[in-house]
ZAGUSE-833283 format. One record per residue (C-alpha): residue in one letter; x, y, z; residue number from 1. Coordinates in nm, 2 decimals. Example, Ala and Ser with C-alpha at 12.3 -4.5 7.8 and 13.67 -1.06 7.14 Angstrom:
<sites>
SITE   residu        u        v        w   num
SITE        a     1.23    -0.45     0.78     1
SITE        s     1.37    -0.11     0.71     2
</sites>
This chain:
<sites>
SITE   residu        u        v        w   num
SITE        x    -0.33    -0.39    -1.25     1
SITE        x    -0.16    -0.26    -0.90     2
SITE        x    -0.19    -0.54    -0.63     3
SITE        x    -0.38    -0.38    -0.34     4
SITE        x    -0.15    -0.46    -0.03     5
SITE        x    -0.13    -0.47     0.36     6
SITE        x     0.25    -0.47     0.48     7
SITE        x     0.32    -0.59     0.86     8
SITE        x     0.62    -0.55     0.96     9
SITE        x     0.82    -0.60     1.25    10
SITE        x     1.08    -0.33     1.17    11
SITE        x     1.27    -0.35     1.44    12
SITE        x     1.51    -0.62     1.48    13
SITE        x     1.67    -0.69     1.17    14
SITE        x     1.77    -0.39     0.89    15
SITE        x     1.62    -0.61     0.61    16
SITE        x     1.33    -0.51     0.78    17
SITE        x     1.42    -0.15     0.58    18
SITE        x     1.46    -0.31     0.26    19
SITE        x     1.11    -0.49     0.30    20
SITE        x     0.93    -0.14     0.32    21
SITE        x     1.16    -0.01     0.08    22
SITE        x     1.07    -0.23    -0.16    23
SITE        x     0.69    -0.21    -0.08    24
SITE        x     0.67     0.19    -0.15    25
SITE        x     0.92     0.18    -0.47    26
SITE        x     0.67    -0.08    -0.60    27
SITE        x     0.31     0.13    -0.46    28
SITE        x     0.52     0.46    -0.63    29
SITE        x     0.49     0.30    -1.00    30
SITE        x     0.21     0.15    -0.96    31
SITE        x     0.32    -0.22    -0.94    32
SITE        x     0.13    -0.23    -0.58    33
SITE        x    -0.13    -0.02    -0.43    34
SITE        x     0.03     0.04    -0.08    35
SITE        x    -0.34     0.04     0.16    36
SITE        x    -0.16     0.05     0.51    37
SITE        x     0.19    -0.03     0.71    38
SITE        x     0.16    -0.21     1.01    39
SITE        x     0.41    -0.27     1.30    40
SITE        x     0.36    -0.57     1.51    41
SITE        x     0.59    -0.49     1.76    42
SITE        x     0.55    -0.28     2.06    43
SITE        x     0.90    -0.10     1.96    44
SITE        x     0.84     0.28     2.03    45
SITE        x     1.07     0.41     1.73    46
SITE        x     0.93     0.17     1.48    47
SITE        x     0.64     0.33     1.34    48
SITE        x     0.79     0.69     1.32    49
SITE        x     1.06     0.50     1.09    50
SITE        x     0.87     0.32     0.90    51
SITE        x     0.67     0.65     0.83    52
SITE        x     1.00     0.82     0.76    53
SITE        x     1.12     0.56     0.55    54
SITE        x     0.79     0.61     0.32    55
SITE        x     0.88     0.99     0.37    56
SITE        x     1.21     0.91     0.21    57
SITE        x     1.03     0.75    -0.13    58
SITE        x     0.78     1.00    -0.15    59
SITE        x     0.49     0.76     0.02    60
SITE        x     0.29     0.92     0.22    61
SITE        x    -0.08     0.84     0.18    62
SITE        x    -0.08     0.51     0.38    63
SITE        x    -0.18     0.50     0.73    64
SITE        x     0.09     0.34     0.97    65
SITE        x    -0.04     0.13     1.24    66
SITE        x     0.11    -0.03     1.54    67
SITE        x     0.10    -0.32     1.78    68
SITE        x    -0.13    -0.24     2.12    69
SITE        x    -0.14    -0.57     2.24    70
SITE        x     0.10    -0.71     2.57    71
SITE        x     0.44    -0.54     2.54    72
SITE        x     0.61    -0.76     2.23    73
SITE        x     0.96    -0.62     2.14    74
SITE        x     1.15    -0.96     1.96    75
SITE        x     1.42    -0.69     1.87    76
SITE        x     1.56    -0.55     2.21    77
SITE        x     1.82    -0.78     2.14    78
SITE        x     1.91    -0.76     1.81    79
SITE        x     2.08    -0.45     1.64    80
SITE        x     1.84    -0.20     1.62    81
SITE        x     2.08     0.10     1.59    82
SITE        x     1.92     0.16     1.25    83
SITE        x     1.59     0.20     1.32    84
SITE        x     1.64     0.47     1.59    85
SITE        x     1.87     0.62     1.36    86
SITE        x     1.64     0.69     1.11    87
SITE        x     1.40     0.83     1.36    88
SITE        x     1.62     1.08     1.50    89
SITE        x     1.77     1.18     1.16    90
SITE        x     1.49     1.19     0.88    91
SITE        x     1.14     1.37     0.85    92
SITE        x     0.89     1.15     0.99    93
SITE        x     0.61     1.33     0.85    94
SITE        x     0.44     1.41     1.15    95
SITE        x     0.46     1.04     1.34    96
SITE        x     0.59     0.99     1.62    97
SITE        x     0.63     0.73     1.89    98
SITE        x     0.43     0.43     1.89    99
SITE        x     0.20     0.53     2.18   100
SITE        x     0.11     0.82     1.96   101
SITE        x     0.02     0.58     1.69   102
SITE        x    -0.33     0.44     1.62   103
SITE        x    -0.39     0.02     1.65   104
SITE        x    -0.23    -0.17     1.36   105
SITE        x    -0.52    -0.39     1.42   106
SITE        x    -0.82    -0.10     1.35   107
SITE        x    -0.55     0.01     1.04   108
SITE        x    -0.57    -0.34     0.87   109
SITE        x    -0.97    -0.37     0.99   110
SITE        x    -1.04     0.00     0.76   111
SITE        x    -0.80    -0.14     0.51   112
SITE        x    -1.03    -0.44     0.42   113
SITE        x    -1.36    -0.33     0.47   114
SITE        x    -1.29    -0.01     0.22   115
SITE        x    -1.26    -0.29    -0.04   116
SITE        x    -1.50    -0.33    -0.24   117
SITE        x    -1.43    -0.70    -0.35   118
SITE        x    -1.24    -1.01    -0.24   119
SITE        x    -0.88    -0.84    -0.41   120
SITE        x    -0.65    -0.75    -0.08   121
SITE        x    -0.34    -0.93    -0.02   122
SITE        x    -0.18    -0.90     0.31   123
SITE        x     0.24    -0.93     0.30   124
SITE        x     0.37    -1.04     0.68   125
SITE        x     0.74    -0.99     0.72   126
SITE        x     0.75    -1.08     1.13   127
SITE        x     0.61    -1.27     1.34   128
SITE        x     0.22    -1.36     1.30   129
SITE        x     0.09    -1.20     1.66   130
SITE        x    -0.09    -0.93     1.49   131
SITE        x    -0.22    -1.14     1.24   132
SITE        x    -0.38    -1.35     1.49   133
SITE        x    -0.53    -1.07     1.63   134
SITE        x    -0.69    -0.94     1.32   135
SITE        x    -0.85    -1.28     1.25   136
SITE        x    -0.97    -1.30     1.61   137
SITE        x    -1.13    -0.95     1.58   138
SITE        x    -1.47    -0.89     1.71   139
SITE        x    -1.67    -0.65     1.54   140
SITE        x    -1.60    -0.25     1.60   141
SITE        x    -1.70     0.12     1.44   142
SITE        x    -1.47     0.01     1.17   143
SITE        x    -1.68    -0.28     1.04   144
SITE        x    -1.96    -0.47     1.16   145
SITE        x    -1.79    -0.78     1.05   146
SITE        x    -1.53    -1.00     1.26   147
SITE        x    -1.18    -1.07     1.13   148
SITE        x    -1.27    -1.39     1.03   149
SITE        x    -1.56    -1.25     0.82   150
SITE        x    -1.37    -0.96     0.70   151
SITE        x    -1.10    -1.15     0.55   152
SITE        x    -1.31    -1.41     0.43   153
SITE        x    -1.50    -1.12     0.24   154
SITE        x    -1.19    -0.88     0.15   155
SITE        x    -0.85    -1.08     0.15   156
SITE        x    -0.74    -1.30    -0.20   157
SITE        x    -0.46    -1.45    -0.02   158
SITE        x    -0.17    -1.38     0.24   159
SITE        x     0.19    -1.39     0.20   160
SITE        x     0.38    -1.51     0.56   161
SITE        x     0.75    -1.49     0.55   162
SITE        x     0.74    -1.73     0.86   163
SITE        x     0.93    -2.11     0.89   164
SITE        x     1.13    -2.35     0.73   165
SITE        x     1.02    -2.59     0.44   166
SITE        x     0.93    -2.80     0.44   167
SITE        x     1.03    -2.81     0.81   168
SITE        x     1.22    -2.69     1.05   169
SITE        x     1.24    -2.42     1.34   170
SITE        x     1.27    -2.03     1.23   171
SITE        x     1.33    -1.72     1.43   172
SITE        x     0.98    -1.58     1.38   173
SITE        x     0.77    -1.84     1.47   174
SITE        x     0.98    -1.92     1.80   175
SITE        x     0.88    -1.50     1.88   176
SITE        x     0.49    -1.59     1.89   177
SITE        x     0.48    -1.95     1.89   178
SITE        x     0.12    -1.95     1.99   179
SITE        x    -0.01    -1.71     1.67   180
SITE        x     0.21    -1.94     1.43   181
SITE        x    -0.01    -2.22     1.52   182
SITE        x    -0.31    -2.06     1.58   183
SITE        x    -0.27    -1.87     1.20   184
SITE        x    -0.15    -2.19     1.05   185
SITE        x    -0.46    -2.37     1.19   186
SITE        x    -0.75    -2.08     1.16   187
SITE        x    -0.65    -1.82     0.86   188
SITE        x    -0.94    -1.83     0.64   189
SITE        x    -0.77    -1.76     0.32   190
SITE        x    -0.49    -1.96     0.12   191
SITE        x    -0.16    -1.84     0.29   192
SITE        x     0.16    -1.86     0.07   193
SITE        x     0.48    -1.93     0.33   194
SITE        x     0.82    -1.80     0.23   195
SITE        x     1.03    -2.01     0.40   196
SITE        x     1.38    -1.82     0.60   197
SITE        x     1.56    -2.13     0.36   198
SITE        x     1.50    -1.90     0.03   199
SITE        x     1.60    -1.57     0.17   200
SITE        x     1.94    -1.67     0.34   201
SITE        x     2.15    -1.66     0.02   202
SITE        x     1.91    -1.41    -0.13   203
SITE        x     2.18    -1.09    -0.06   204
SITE        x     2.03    -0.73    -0.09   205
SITE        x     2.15    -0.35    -0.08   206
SITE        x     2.47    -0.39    -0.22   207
SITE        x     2.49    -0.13    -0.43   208
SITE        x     2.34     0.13    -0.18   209
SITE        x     2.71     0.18    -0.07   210
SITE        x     2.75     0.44    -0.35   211
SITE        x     2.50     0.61    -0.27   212
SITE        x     2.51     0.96    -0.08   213
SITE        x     2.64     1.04     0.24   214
SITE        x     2.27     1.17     0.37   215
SITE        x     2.11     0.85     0.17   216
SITE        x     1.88     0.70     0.42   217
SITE        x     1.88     0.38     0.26   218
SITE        x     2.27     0.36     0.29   219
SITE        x     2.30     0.44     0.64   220
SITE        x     2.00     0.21     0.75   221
SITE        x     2.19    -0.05     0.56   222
SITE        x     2.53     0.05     0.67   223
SITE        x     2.42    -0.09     1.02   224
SITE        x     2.44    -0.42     0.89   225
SITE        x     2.64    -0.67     1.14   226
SITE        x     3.04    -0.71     1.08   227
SITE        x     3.03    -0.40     0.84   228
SITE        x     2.86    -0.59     0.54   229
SITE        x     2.66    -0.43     0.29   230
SITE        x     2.44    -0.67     0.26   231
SITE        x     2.15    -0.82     0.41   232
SITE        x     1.92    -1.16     0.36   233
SITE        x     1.63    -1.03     0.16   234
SITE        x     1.37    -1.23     0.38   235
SITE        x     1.09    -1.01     0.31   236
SITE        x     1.19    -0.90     0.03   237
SITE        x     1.12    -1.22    -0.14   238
SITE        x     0.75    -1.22    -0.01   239
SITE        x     0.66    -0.89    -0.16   240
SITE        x     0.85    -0.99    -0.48   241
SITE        x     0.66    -1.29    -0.49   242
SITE        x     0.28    -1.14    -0.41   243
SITE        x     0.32    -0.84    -0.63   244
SITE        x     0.41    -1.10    -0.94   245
SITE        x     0.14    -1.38    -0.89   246
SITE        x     0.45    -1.56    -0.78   247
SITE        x     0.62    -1.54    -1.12   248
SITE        x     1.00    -1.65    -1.05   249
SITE        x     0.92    -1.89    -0.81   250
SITE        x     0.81    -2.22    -0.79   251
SITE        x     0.52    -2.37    -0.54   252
SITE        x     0.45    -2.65    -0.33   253
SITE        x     0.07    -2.72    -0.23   254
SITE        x    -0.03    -2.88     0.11   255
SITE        x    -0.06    -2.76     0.48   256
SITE        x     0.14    -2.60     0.73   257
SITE        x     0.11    -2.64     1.10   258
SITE        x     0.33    -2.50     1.37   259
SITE        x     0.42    -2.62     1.71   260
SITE        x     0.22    -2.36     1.97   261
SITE        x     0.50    -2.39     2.22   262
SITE        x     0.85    -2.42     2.02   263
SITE        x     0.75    -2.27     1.69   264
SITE        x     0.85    -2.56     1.49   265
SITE        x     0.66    -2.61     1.17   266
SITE        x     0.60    -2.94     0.99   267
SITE        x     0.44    -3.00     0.62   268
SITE        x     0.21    -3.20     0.43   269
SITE        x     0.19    -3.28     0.10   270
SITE        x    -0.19    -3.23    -0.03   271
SITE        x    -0.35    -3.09    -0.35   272
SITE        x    -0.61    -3.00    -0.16   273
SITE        x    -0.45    -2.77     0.07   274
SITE        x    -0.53    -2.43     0.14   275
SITE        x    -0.15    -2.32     0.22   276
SITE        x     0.17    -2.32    -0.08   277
SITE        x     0.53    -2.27     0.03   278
SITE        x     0.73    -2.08    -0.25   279
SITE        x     1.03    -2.25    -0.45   280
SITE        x     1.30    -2.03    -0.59   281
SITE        x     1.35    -2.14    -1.01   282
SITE        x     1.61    -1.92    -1.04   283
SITE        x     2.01    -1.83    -0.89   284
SITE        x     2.04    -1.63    -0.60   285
SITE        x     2.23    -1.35    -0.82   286
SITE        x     1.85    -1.33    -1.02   287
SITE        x     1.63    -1.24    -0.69   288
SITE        x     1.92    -0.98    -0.56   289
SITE        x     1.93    -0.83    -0.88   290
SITE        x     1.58    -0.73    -0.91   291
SITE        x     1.55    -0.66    -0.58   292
SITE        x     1.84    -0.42    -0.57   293
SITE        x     1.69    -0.25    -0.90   294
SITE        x     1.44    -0.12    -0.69   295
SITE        x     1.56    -0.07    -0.34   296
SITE        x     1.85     0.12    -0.45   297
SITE        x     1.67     0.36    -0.71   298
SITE        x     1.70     0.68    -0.71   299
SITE        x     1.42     0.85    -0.53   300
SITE        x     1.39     1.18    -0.69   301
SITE        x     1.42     1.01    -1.08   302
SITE        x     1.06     1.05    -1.28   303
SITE        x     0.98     0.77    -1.33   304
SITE        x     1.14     0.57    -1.10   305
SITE        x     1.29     0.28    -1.32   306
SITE        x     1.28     0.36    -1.71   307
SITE        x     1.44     0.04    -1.74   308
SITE        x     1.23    -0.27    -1.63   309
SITE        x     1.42    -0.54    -1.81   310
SITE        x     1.61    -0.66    -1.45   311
SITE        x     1.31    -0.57    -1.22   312
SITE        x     0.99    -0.76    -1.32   313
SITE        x     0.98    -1.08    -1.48   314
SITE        x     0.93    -1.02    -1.89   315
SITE        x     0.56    -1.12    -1.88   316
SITE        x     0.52    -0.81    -1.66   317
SITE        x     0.75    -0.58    -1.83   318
SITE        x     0.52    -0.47    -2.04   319
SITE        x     0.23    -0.44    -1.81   320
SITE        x     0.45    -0.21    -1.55   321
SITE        x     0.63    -0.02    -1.81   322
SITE        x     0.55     0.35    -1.76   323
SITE        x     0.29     0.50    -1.98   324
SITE        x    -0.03     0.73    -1.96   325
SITE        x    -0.25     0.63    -1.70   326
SITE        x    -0.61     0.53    -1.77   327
SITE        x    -0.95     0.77    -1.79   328
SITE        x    -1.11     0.85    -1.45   329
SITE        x    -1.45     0.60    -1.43   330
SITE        x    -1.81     0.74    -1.28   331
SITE        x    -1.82     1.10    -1.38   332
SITE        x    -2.08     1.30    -1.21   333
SITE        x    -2.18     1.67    -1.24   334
SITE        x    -2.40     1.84    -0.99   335
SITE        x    -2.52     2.18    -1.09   336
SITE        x    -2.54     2.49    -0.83   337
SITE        x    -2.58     2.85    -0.82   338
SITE        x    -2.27     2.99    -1.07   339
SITE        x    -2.08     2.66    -1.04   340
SITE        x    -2.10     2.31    -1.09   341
SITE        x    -1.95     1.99    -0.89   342
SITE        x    -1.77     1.74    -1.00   343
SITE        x    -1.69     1.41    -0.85   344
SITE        x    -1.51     1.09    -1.04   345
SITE        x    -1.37     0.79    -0.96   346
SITE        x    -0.95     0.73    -1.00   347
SITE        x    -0.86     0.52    -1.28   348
SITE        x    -0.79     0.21    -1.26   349
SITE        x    -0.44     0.17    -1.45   350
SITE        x    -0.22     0.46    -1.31   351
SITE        x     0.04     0.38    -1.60   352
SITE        x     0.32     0.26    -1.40   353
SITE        x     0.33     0.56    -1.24   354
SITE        x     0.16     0.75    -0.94   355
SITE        x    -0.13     0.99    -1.03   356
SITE        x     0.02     1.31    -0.95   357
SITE        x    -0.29     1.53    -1.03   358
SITE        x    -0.65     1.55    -1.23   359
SITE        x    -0.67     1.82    -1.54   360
SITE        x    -1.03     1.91    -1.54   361
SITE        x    -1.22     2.12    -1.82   362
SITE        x    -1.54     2.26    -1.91   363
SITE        x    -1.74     2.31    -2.27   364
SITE        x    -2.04     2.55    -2.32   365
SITE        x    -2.05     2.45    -2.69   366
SITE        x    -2.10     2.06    -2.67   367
SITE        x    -1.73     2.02    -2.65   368
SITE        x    -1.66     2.21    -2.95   369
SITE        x    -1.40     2.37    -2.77   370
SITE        x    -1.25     2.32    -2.40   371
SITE        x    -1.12     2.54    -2.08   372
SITE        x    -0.93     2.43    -1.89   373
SITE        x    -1.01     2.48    -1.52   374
SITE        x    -0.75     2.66    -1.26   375
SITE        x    -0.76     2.45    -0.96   376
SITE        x    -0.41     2.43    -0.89   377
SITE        x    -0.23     2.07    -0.83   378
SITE        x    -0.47     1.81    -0.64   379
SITE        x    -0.50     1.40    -0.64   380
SITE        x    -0.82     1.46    -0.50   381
SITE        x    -1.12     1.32    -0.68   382
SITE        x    -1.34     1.58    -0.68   383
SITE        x    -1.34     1.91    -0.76   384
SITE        x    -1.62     2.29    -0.83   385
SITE        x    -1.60     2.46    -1.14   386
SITE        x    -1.68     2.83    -1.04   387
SITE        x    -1.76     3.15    -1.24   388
SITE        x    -2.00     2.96    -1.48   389
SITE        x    -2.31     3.18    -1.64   390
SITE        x    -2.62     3.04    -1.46   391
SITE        x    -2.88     2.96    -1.73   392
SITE        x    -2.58     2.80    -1.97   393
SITE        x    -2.54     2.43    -2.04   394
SITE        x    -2.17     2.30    -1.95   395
SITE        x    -2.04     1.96    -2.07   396
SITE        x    -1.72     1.85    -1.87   397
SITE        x    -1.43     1.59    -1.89   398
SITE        x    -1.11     1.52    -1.62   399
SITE        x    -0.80     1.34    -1.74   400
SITE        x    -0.53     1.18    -1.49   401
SITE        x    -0.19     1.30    -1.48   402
SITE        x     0.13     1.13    -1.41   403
SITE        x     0.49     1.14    -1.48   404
SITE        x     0.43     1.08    -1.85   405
SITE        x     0.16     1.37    -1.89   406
SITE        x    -0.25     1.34    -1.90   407
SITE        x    -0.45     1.05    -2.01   408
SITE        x    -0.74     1.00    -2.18   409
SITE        x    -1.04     1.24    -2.07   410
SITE        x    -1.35     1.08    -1.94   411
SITE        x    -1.66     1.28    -2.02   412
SITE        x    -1.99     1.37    -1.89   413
SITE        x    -2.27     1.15    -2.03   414
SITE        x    -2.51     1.49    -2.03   415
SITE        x    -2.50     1.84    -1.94   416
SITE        x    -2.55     2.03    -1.61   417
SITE        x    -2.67     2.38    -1.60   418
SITE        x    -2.63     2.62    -1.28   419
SITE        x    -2.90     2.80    -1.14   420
SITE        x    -3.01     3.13    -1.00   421
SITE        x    -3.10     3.02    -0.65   422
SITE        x    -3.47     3.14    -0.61   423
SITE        x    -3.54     3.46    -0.43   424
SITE        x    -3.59     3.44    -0.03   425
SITE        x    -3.91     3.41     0.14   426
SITE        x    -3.82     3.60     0.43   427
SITE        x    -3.76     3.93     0.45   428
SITE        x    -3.48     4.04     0.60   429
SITE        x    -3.60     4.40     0.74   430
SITE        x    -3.84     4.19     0.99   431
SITE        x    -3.71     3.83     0.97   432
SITE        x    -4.07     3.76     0.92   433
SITE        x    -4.18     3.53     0.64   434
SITE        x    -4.37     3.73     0.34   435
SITE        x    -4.61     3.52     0.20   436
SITE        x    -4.77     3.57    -0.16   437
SITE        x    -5.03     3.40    -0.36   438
SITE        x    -5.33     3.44    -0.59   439
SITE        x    -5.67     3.33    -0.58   440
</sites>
């Protein structure tokens, strides 16, 4: 169910830019999204240390965070970015630091798509579309013998731009990188969906973050907000929104979107053959903020994260997101050695609504008459050796996932596996010289 996502972000000139990334790892922690990477596509040197401290914050911290290497590209010296270096200097970054430290956000997104293993990825762009030019323009590299254009061809369903105005007009991101708007617009190989600036201005999120604790990060990332508002246009916000729901609360508009390479201006046309959308909102402003604020302003440390869905997910989702026992682990495998036997499994595919927070695994020598449990302490990892087995005894084995609800459903071995006695050594170790025997 989880909508396997790329973020880029320029998370640096505007504090909605908090609330898009926010958003992004409060959905990836129940579930709603699978969260592959975090781009930065701006050469900003404290961005990608608070972007990674800002995952921190919501208990994200699997995805790789990647960064802009092209030409020097920093849209947000001039704007307010108090925030951002605020969070660097304040919260636990998790170990990432300045952006020169920082691998390519262009070889992040690259080992984001080829790891797929289908046409499922959706990419979410929040700034302006210079890195995304550069990953479609991608030449082949250790990463993936394929170039951009092939790789997203092969890996990427669709991706979400919140660049322009629509049907036209002239927008702050597109006059950054004027150039990559129309070279995107043009080239991009997969359906795009534009979210137009004109459906995030009145779209007001954070609000309620102001009663939040004094150490909150999300409160004082937001309480940098120009003229001492509490509030921010949730730009972005509406993107993610929109990709992790199939675009459920919106409306759509089909046709094709081209941008002027020197001024940024973007025009439309009309088509039902086009390979671009731009999204409609179907509801009041008061609808988008509220959902949006149901999840930006959660508490981080509740299990689970929302127990009420009814104001963050349209109802046709509710029921689909609501926490609940994740699924059975799929491809099982037991591999038997001397005294101990290894097992390796594939996650499941439905965590419940809720992130997988460690693997119960257990052993039978009776056919599954009876279990025992295995002491391997906590680990998400998918593999694991059952030690201090009787070599010569057949073992049958199951894992179950574990999340904030409790443990799934066991998958099970299809057969047995039975360790060995390793066979005696051929070489003696008196004379480290090999002792030979045979009959006639």
């Amino acid at each position: 169910m989880s909508i396997p996502l790329i973020l880029d972000t320029d998370f640096s000139s505007d504090v909605d830019d908090l609330g898009d990334v926010a958003l992004a790892c409060a959905m990836h922690k129940l579930g709603v999204v699978n969260l592959l990477c975090v781009s930065c596509d701006t050469s900003a040197d404290k961005s990608p240390g608070a972007i990674s401290a800002t995952m921190k914050w919501w208990g994200v911290t699997s995805p790789t965070i990647g960064t802009w290497k092209g030409s020097t590209f920093d849209p947000g010296v001039s704007q307010n970015k108090a925030w951002r270096d605020y969070i660097y200097d304040t919260y636990d970054r998790n170990g990432v630091g300045l952006a020169s430290t920082v691998e390519d956000g262009n070889t992040t997104m690259r080992r984001a798509l080829a790891a797929r293993q289908r046409r499922d990825a959706v990419i979410i762009t929040t700034g302006p579309l210079n890195a995304m030019q550069a990953l479609m323009n991608s030449t082949a590299d250790s990463v993936s013998s394929m170039t951009g254009m092939e790789l997203l061809a092969a890996k990427c369903k669709v991706m979400y731009a919140v660049v322009g105005i629509f049907p036209t007009g002239t927008e702050w991101n597109a006059q950054q990188h004027p150039a990559s708007a129309n070279d995107v617009a043009a080239n991009w190989p997969t359906p795009i969906v534009w979210t137009g600036i004109e459906i995030g201005n009145t779209v007001l999120s954070g609000g309620p973050l102001t009663a939040k604790a004094a150490d909150d990060l999300m409160r004082n990332g937001f309480s940098y907000v120009p003229a001492s508002n509490s509030t921010r246009p949730a730009w972005g916000q509406l993107g993610i929104m929109a990709a992790a729901q199939a675009n459920a609360d919106f409306g759509m508009v089909r046709g094709t979107a081209a941008f002027n390479a020197s001024t940024g201006a973007n025009t439309w046309t009309n088509s039902s053959t086009g390979n671009h959308y731009y999204l409609t909102k179907s509801y009041g402003d008061g609808h988008y903020a509220n959902r949006i604020n149901k999840w930006i302003c959660a508490n981080v440390s509740a299990s689970p994260l929302l127990s009420d869905w009814s104001q963050a997910v349209p109802a046709v989702f509710a029921s689909a997101y609501a926490v609940r026992y994740p699924g059975a682990p799929t491809s099982l495998m037991a591999t038997a050695g001397n005294a101990q036997v290894a097992l390796s499994w594939t996650a499941p595919s439905d965590n419940g609504g809720s992130l997988i927070t460690d693997y119960a695994v257990q052993f039978s020598s009776n056919s599954g008459s009876t279990w025992t449990t295995f002491a391997d302490g906590t680990s998400t990892a998918t593999n694991a050796t059952i030690t201090g087995l009787a070599n010569g005894t057949a073992y049958v084995f199951r894992v179950a996932a574990v999340n904030s609800v409790g443990t799934g459903p066991y998958a099970t071995t299809s057969g047995s596996a039975t360790p060995i006695t390793p066979p005696p050594s051929l070489w003696k170790a008196d004379t480290l010289q090999p002792s030979y025997h045979w009959s006639i």
